[in-house]
C-alpha positions in Angstrom: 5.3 37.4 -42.4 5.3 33.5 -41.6 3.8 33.1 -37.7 3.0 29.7 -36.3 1.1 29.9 -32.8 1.6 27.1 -30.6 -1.3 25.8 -28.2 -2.6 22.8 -25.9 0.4 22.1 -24.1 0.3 21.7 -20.1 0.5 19.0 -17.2 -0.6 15.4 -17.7 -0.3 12.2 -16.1 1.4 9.3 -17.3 -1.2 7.8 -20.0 -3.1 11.0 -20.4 -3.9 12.9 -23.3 -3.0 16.3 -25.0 -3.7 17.8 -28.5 -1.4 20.7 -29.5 -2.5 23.6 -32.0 -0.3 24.9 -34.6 -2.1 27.7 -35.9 -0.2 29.4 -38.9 -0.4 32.4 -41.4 2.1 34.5 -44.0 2.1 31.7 -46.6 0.7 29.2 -48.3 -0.2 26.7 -46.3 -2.2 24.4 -48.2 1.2 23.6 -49.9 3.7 23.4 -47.2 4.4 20.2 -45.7 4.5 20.9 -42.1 6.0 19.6 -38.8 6.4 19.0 -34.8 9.7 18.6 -33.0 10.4 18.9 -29.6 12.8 19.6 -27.0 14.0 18.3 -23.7 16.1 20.2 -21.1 20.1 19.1 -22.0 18.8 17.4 -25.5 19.1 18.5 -28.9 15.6 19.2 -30.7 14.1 16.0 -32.9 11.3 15.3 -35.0 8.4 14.0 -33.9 6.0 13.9 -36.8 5.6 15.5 -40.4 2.7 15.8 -42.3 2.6 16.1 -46.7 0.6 19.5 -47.7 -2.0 17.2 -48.6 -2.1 15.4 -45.2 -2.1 12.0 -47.0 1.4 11.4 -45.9 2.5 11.1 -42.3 5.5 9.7 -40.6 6.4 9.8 -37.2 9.6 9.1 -34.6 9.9 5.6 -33.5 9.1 7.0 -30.1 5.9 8.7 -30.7 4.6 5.9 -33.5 1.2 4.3 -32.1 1.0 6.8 -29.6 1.1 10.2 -31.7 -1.2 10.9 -34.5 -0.1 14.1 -36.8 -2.7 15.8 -38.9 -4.2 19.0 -40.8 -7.1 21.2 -41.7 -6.0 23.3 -44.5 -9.1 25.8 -44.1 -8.5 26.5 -40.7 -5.0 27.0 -41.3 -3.9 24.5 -38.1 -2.4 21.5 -37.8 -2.6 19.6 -34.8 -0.5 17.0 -32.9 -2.9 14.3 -31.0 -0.8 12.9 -28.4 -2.0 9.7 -26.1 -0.8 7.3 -23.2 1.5 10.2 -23.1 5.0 8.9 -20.9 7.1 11.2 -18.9 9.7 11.3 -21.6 8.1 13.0 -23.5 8.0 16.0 -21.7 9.7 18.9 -23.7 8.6 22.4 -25.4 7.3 21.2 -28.5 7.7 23.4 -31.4 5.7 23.7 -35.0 7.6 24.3 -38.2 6.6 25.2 -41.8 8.8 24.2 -44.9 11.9 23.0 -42.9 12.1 26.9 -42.4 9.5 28.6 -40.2 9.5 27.7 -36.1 6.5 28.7 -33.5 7.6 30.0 -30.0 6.7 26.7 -28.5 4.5 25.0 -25.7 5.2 23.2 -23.1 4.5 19.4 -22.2 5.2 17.7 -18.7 4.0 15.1 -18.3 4.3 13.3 -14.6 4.7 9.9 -13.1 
């Protein structure tokens, strides 16, 4: 059974800092290329950042690039979502996904002005 556990979300100022946890089990991780989206009350979910199962491939939303680093320890299982000089748009639940397939619950970013 795929589970992906969300973490490290909460209130931060404009230009402060948060990294979020994706901790993940019930497949293969190594292999899986693996993701964060996010959410924003009235607004459809988008992608912020993928990762390749390797980690040696990232790519990010126009809004996040520079500001959003994406990355991966396959032996912990966990991949993280470093975000800085964080902006109140981006507040949203931000959710981890596995394989295009596989979402976590969520956690929750606000961010304030």
């Amino acid at each position: 059974q795929v589970q992906l556990v969300e973490s490290g979300g909460g209130l931060v100022q404009a230009g402060g800092s948060l990294r979020l946890s994706c901790a993940a089990s019930g497949f293969t991780f190594r292999s899986a290329r693996m993701s964060w989206y996010r959410q924003a009350p009235g607004e459809e979910r988008e992608l912020v950042a993928q990762i390749s199962s390797t980690g040696a491939i990232t790519g990010y939303a126009d809004a996040v690039k520079s500001r959003f680093i994406i990355s991966r320890h396959n032996d912990k299982t966990t991949v993280y979502l470093q975000m800085n000089s964080l902006k109140p748009e981006d507040t949203a639940v931000y959710y981890c996904n596995a394989l295009s397939l596989h979402w976590g619950q969520g956690t929750q970013v606000t961010v304030t002005s």
